[in-house]
N, C-alpha and C positions, 0 to 999 in steps of 0.2 A: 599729587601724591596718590598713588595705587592704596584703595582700602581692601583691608583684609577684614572678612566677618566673622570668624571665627576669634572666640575669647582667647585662648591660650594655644602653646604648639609641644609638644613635646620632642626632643631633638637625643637621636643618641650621638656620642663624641666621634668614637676613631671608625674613620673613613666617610665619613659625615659632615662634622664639621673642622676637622684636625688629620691633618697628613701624620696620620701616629706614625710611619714607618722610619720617619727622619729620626726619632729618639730610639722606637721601639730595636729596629734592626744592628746599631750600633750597641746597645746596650744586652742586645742579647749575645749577641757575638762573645760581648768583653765576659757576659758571665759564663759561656758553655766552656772559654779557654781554663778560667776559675775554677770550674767544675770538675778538668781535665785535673789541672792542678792538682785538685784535693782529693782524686779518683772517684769522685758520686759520680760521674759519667765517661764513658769511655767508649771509642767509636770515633766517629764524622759527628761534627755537630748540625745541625738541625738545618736545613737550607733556608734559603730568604722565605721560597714556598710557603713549606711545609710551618715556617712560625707567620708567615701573615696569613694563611687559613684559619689560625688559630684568633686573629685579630676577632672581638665581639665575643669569645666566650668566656663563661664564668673563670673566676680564677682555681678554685677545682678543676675545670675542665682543661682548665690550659697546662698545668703539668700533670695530671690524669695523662694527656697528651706526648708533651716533651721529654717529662722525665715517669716515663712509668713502672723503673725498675725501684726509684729513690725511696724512703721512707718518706712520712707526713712532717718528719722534723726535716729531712733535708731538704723538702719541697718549701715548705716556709722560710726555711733559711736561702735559698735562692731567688723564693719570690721577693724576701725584703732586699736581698743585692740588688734583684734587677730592679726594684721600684726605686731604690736610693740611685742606680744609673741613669732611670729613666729622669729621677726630678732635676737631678743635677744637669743637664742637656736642656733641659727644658729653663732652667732657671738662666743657662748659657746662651740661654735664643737658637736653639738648636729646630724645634719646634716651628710648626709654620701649620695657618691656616689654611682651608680651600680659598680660593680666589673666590673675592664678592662675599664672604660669610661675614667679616664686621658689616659690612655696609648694610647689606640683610639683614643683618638682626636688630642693628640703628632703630633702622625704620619701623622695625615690628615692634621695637619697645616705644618708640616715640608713639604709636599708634595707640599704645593701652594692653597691647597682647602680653599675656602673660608666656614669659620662656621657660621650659624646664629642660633637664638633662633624665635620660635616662640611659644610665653606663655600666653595663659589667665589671668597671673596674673598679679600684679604689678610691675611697672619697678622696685620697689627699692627690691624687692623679687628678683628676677632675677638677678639683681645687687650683691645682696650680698649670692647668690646660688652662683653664676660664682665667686665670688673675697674669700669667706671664702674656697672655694673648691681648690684654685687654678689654673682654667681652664680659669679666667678670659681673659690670653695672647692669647688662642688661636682663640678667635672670634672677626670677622672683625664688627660682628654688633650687639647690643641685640633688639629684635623688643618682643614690649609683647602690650595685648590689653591695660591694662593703661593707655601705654606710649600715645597710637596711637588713642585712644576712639573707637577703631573697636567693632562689637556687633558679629562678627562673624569671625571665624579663619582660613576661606578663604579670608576674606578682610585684614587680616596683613599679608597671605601668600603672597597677590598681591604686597602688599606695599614693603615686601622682594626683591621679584621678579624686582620691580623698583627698587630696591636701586642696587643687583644684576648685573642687565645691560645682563643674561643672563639667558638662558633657561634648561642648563646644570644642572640642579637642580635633587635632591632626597630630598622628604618631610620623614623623621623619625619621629614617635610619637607612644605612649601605645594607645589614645585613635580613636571609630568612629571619633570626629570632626576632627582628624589630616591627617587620611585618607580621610576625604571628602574633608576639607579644599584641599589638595595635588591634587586629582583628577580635582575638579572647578578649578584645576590653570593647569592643563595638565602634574602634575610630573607624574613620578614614587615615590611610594609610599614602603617603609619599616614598615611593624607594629610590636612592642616588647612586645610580650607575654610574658614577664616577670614584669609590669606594674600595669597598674589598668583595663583594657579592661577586659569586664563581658566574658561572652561563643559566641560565632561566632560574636565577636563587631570589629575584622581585618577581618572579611573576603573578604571587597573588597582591601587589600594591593596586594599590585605585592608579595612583597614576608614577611612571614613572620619568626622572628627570638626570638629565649627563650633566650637567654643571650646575651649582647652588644656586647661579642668579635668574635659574630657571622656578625658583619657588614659588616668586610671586605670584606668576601667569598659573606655576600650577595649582596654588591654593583657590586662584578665582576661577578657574575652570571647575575646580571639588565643587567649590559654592553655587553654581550655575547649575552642577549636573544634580545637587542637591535640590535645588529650588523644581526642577522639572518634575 
């Protein structure tokens, strides 16, 4: 079995380690028609695009984005539709992991690694990402901005990083903020080109990787170029 020497890894969710598009794009669909409905939106609703760009940001940011004509109650009251769409799919087996992410993380936990989440989105997203997947056993903690009111995803990386107690860390994430978030906290950084990240959006990762069961090799290449 491949050793990994790094204590803990920090992981963010959609597009990482969770095909969010299989819940996410269904369920926004059913709400923009909702929204038509009750006239808080009116137009074309939002293209596949245009809402998985949006995939990785805060949830201010995301209807800042989508609906930015809406009041703050109407925003809330759509973000709770779409999260009650997203969980209900999710609890439906709607949901699917990247190829190789249980098996991955098996190992990492059998090893001693500590797993974290670090997610812009809600904890009870997160919660039942980890628990309808089955991955749930394998992490010591889930940290997501919900939980924590962070407006930024270097301020829940820190908060990781205390819970932590160590430095031994690698940040993994699809998106720029996982990489930046990673970097403001002094990790090494993995970016997964297999995600949602636009054209050169990992270019500052240590190292970057097109399929999850590419982690292994990359974390022991970190640990090599560390030791030189």
């Amino acid at each position: 079995m491949r050793t990994i020497v790094y204590e803990a890894l920090i992981f963010d969710i959609d597009g990482t380690l969770y095909q969010t598009e299989k819940v996410a794009l269904p369920a926004f669909h059913s709400l923009f028609e909702e929204l038509k409905r009750q006239g808080i939106f009116r137009g074309e609703s939002p293209t596949e695009e245009k809402i998985v760009a949006c995939f990785g940001m805060t949830i201010p940011e995301l209807w800042e984005t989508l609906l930015p004509d809406a009041t703050m109650e109407e925003r809330d009251r759509a973000n709770e539709q779409l999260a009650q769409a997203e969980l209900d799919l999710m609890k439906r087996g709607r949901g699917q992991l990247y190829p190789g992410v249980q098996a991955t993380l098996r190992q990492l936990h059998e090893q001693g690694v500590k797993l974290y989440t670090a997610s812009n989105g809600e904890q009870r997203y997160v919660e039942t990402v980890v628990e309808t997947t089955g991955i749930a056993p394998y992490f010591t903690k889930l940290f997501s901005a919900g939980e924590y009111k962070t407006k930024k995803k270097e301020e829940l990386v820190e908060r990781v990083l205390d819970h932590a107690g160590t430095r031994s860390i690698v940040m993994v994430g699809d998106r720029r903020s996982d990489i930046t978030a990673g970097k403001a906290n002094n990790l090494l950084t993995v970016g997964c080109d297999f995600g949602f990240a636009g054209q050169n959006e990992l270019g500052d990762a240590d190292l970057i990787i097109e399929q999850f069961v590419d982690l292994f090799p990359a974390l022991q290449k970190l640990a090599q170029q560390k030791v030189k």
